[in-house]
ZALOBA-499312 format. One line per field, with one value per residue (C-alpha): x, y, z; residue in three letters. Coordinates in Angstrom, 2 decimals, m for minus. Example, Ala and Ser with C-alpha at 12.3 -4.5 7.8 and 13.67 -1.06 7.14 Angstrom:
BEGIN
east	(12.30 13.67)
north	(m4.50 m1.06)
up	(7.80 7.14)
rest	(ALA SER)
! end
This chain:
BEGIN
east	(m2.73 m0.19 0.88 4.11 3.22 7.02 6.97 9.96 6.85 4.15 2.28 2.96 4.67 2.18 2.18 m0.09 2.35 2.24 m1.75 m1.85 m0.15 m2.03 m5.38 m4.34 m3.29 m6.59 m8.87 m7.18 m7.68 m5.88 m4.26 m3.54 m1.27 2.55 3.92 7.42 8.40 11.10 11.68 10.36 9.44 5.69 5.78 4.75 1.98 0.51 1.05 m0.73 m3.88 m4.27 m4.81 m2.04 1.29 4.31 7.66 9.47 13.44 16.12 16.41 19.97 23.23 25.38 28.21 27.97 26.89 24.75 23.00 19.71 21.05 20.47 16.38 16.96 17.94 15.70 12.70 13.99 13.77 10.22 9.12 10.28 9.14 5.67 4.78 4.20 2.97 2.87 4.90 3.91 6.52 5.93 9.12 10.17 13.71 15.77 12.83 12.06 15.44 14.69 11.27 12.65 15.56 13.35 11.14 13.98 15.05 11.79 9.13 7.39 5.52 4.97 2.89 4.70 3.33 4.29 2.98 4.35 8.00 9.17 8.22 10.52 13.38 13.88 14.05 16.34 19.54 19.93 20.86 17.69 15.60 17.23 16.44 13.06 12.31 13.66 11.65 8.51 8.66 8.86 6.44 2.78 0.99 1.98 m0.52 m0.51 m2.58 m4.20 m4.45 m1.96 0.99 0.04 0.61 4.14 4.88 4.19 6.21 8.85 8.98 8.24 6.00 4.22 0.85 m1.03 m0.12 m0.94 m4.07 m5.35 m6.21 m6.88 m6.10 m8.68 m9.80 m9.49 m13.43 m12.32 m12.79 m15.94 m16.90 m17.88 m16.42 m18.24 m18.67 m17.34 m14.18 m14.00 m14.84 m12.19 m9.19 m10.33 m10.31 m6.98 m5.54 m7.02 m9.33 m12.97 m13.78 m10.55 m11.12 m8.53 m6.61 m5.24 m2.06 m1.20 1.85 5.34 7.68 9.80 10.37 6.85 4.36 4.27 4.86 7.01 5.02 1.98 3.95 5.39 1.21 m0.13 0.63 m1.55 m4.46 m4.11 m5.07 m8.44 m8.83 m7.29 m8.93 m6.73 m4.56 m3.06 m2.71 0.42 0.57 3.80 7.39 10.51 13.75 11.86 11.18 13.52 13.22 9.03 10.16 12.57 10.33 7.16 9.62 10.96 6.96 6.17 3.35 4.33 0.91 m1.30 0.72 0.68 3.28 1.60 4.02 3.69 m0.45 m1.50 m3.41 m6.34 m6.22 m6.52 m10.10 m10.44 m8.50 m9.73 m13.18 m12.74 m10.74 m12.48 m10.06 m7.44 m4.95 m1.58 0.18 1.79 3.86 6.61 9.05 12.64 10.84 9.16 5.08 2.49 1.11 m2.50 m3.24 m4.91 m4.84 m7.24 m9.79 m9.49 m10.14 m13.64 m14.45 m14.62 m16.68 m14.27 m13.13 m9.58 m7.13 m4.86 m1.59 m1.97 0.27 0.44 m2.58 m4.27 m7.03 m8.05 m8.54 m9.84 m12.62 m11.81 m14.75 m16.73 m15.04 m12.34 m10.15 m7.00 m4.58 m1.58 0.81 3.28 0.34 0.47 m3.28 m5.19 m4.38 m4.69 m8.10 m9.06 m8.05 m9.77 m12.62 m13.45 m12.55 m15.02 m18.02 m19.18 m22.18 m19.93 m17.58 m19.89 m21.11 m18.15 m17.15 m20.51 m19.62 m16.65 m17.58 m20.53 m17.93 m15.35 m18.24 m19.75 m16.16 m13.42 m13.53 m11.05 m13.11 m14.09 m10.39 m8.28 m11.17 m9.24 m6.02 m7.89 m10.04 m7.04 m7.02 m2.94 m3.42 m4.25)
north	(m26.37 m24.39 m20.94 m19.48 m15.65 m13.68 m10.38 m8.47 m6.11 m8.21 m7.48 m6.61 m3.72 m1.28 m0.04 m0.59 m3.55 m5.27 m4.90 m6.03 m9.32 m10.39 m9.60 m11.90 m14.55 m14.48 m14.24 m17.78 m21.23 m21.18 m24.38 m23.84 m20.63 m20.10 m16.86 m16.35 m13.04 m11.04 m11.43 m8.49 m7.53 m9.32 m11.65 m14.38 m13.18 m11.99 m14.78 m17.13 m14.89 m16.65 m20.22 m20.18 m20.92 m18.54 m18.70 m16.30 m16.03 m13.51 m13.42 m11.87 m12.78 m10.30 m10.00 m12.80 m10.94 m11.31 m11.05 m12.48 m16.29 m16.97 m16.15 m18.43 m21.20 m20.78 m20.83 m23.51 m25.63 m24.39 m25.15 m28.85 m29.68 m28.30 m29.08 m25.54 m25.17 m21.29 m18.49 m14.93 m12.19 m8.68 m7.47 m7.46 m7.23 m8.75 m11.59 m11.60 m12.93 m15.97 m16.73 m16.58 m19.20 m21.79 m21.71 m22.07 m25.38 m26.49 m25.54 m23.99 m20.57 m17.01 m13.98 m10.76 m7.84 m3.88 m2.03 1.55 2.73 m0.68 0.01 3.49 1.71 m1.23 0.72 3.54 2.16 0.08 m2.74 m3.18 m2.36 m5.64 m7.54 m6.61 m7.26 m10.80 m11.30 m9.92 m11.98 m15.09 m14.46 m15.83 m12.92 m9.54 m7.63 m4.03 m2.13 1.15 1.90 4.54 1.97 m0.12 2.68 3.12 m0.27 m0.67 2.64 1.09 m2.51 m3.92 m7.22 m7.41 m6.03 m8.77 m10.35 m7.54 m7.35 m4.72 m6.00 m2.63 m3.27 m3.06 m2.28 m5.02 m6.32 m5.24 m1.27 m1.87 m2.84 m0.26 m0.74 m0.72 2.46 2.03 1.04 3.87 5.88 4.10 5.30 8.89 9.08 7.11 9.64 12.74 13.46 14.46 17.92 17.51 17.29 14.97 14.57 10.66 9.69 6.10 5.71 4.79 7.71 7.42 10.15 10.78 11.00 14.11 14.29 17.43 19.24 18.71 19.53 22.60 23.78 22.52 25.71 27.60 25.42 25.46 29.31 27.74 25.10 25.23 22.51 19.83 16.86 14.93 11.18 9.65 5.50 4.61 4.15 4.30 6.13 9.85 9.16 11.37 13.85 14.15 14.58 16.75 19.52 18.85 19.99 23.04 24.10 23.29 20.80 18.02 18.79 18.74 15.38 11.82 9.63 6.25 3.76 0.71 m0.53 m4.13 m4.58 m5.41 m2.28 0.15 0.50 2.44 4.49 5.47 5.65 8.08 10.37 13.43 13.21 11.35 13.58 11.90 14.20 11.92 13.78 12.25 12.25 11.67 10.79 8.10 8.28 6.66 4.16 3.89 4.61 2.19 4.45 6.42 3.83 2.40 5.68 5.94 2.66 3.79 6.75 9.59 11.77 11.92 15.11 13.78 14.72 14.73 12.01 8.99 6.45 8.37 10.16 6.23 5.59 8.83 10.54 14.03 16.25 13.19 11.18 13.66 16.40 15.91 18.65 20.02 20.36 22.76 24.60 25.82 27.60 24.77 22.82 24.63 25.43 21.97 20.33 23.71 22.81 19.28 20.13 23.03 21.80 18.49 18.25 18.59 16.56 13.54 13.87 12.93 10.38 8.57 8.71 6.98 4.02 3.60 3.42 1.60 m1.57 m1.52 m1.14 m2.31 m5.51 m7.90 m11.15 m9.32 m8.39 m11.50 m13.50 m12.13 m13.64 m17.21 m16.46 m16.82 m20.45 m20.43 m22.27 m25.67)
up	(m6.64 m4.60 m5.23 m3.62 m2.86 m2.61 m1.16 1.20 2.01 4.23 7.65 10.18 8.07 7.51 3.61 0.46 m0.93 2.79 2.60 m1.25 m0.65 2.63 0.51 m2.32 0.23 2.36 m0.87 m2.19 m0.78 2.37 1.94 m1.24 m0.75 0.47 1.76 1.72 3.69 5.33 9.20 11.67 14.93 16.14 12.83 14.74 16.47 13.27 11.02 13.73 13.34 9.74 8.03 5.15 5.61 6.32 5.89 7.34 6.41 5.83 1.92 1.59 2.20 3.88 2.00 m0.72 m4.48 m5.65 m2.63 m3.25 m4.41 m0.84 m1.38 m5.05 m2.42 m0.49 m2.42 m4.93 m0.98 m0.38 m4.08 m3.58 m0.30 m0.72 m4.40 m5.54 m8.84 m9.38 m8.00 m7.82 m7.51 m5.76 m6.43 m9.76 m9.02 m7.73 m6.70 m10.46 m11.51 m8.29 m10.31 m13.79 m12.97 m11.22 m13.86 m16.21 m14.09 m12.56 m14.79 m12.65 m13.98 m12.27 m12.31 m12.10 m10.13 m10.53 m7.62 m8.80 m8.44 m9.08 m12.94 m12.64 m10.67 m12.92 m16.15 m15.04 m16.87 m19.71 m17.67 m15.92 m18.65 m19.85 m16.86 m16.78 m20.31 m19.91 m16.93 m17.98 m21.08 m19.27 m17.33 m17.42 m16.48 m15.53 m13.13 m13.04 m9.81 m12.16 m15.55 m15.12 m14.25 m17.38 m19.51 m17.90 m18.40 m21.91 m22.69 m21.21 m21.46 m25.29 m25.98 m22.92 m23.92 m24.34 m20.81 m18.78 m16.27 m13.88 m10.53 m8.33 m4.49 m2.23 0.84 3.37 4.39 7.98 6.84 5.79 9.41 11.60 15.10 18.28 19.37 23.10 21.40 19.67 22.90 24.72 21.56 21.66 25.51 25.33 22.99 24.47 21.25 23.25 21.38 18.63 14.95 13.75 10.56 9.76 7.33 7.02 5.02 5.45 5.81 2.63 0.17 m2.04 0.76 1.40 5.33 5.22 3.36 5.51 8.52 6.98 6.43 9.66 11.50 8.90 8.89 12.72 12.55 10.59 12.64 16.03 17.61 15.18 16.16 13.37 13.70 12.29 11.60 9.82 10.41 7.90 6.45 6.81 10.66 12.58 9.47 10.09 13.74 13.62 11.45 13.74 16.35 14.43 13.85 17.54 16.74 19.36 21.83 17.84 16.52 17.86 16.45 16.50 14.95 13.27 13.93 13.64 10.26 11.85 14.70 11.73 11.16 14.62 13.92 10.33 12.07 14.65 12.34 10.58 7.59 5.77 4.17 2.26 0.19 m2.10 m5.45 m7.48 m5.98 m8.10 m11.24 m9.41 m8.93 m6.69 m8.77 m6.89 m2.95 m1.04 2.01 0.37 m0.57 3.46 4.42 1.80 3.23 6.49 5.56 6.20 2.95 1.71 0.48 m1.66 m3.88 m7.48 m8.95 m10.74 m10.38 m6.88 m9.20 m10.01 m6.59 m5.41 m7.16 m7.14 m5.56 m4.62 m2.58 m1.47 m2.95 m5.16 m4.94 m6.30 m3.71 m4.79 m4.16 m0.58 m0.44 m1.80 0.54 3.32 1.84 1.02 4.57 6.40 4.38 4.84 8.66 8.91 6.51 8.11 5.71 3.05 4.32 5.42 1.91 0.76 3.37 2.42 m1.34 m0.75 1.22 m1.45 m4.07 m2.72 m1.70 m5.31 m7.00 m4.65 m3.06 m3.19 m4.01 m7.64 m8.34 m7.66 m9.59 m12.92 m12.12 m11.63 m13.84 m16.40 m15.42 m14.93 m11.76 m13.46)
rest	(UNK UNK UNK UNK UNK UNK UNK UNK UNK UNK UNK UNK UNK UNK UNK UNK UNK UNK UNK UNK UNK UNK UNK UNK UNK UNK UNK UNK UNK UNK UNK UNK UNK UNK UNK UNK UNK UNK UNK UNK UNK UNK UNK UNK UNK UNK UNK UNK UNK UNK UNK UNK UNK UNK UNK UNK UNK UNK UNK UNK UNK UNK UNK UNK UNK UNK UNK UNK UNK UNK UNK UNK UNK UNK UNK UNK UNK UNK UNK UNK UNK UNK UNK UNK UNK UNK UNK UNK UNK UNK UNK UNK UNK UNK UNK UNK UNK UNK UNK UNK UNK UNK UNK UNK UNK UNK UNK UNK UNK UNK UNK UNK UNK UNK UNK UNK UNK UNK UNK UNK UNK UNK UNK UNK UNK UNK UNK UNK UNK UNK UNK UNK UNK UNK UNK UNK UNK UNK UNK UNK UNK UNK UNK UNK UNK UNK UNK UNK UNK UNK UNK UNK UNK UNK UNK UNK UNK UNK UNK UNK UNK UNK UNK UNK UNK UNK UNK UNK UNK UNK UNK UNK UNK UNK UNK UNK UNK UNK UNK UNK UNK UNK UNK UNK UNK UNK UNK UNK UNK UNK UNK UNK UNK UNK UNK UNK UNK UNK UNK UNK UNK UNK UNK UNK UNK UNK UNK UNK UNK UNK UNK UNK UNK UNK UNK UNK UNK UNK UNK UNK UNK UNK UNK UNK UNK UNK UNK UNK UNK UNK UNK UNK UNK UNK UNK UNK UNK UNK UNK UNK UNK UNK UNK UNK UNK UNK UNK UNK UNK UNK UNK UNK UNK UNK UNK UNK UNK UNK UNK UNK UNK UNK UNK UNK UNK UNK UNK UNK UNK UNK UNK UNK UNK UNK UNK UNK UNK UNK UNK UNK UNK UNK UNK UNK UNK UNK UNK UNK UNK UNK UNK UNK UNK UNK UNK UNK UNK UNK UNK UNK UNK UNK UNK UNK UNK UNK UNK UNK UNK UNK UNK UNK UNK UNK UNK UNK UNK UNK UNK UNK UNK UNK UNK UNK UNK UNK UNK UNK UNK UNK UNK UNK UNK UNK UNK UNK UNK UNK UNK UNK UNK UNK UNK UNK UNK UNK UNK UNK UNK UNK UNK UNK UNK UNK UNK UNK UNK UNK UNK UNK UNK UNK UNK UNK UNK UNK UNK UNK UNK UNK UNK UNK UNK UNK UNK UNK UNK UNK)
! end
């Protein structure tokens, strides 16, 4: 029975909702799944790597409001011509309202997904709370990613308890496979990393994540450890701001600016790092609803510093498989990175922790059993 997966965040992209969707997609049958998703730059190439079907269109108009009944059209086309029975939505609005119409018309059910801010952005004003309420109501299941966004949700949105399920994202099974070490070899020499210990963050660069405030500290912990380079994967709104401030601190020979990664580059470059560090806070009332990042870094075996907020103490297990900090408070984490940098036994310790925890508790097979489990598929 086909499902129709709708996302405007999917690979190549790098970010935890890209990486959530593509892991539901791979872990259902492949010729039973349909992913609609936004055009970008190597799409192609990527989407040819895998054995579902993608359809990749621009779902706005320009100037028509509202903007997304071009997207309604479109997938009202796509559910028609390919016999889809189920729809799942990863953006709650505006691909919510898209979902709740065709089923109104077609029949055809949907599962809602909240990945974090999404819960804080719809329910700001009266007027979304509305819209949400309808849409979650209609819906056939609403999945939450941590127990911390569930609570959220059902302070904010009324009669949806008793639909709501937890499916924590995962790791990808790639980070749970070490590379060959010559390749490795070959990304540290390329990178000029013989003798360095190196920090990783893998995030977009949007407001929560904590990039200025890391940049801001770097020159301290660079008195600790002066042998540092920090890795940066990610692109997006905060670019030319992270840029402009590791220029200001004069960390351009300590920082490499990586860009966008493929998906299925990253684990080399989680593997040759010492140490993941994503400072993630709230960031205009809105909170980090989980962190895969961090549990891709435990897989690999490398511990994490992370920024107390939302649903990141779910994922990271504070003092086992890394170190949650506050970080309005400038000397533990200077302390904490210095640390983990400086202590290898304590921070392989920790590293090792992680990837045990994130292969007995984290896999993606386990977690998207509980939506089919539900048996809304048949």
């Amino acid at each position: 029975m086909k499902t129709l997966l709708i996302t405007l965040e999917y690979p190549p992209q790098i970010g935890g909702i890209a990486s959530y969707v593509f892991n539901v997609a791979a872990h259902l049958p492949s010729e039973e799944v349909v992913v609609y998703a936004p055009r970008m730059k190597e799409d192609k190439e990527f989407d040819e790597k895998n054995g579902w079907k993608v359809i990749r269109k621009k779902p706005e108009f320009s100037f028509l409001w509202p903007k997304w009944l071009r997207l309604l059209w479109q997938v009202w086309r796509i559910v028609k011509r390919d016999q889809i029975k189920m729809i799942q939505v990863h953006h709650v609005l505006p691909v919510g309202y898209v979902a709740y119409a065709v089923k109104k018309i077609l029949g055809v059910p949907y599962t809602l997904f909240f990945h974090g801010t999404d819960v804080e952005i719809g329910t700001r004003s009266w007027f979304k709370r509305k819209m949400v309420t309808m849409v979650c109501e209609s819906a056939a299941i609403i999945v939450v990613n941590s127990e911390f966004l569930k609570n959220k949700l059902l302070e904010r949105v009324e009669r949806v308890e008793g639909k709501i399920v937890i499916l924590n994202p995962c790791p990808g099974e790639q980070f749970f496979q070490l590379v060959q070490p010559e390749r490795l070899s070959s990304l540290k020499s390329q990178l000029a990393l013989e003798g360095k210990k190196v920090i990783l963050t893998v995030a977009r660069m949007s407001e929560g994540k904590g990039y200025p405030r890391l940049v801001r500290l770097l020159p301290q912990i660079l008195q600790r450890v002066p042998n540092l380079v920090w890795l940066v994967i990610g692109d997006g709104p905060k670019k030319k701001v992270v840029i402009d401030l590791v220029q200001k601190y004069y960390l351009q020979n300590v920082t490499r600016f990586m860009g966008t990664v493929p998906y299925e580059e990253l684990p080399r470059y989680y593997q040759l790092a010492d140490l993941f560090v994503l400072l993630t806070h709230p960031d205009e009332s809105a909170e980090e609803g989980w962190g895969t990042a961090f549990l891709e870094a435990s897989a690999s075996g490398i511990p994490v510093v992370a920024g107390r907020v939302g649903g990141v103490e779910e994922s990271v297990q504070n003092l086992v498989t890394g170190l949650v900090v506050d970080v309005y408070q400038d000397e533990s984490i200077i302390a904490a990175v210095s640390d983990l940098l400086r202590k290898e036994d304590y921070a392989k310790k920790m590293g090792e922790a992680g990837r045990v925890r994130a292969g007995k508790e984290f896999r993606w097979e386990r977690e998207v059993r509980k939506i089919n489990s539900m048996r809304i598929y048949e």
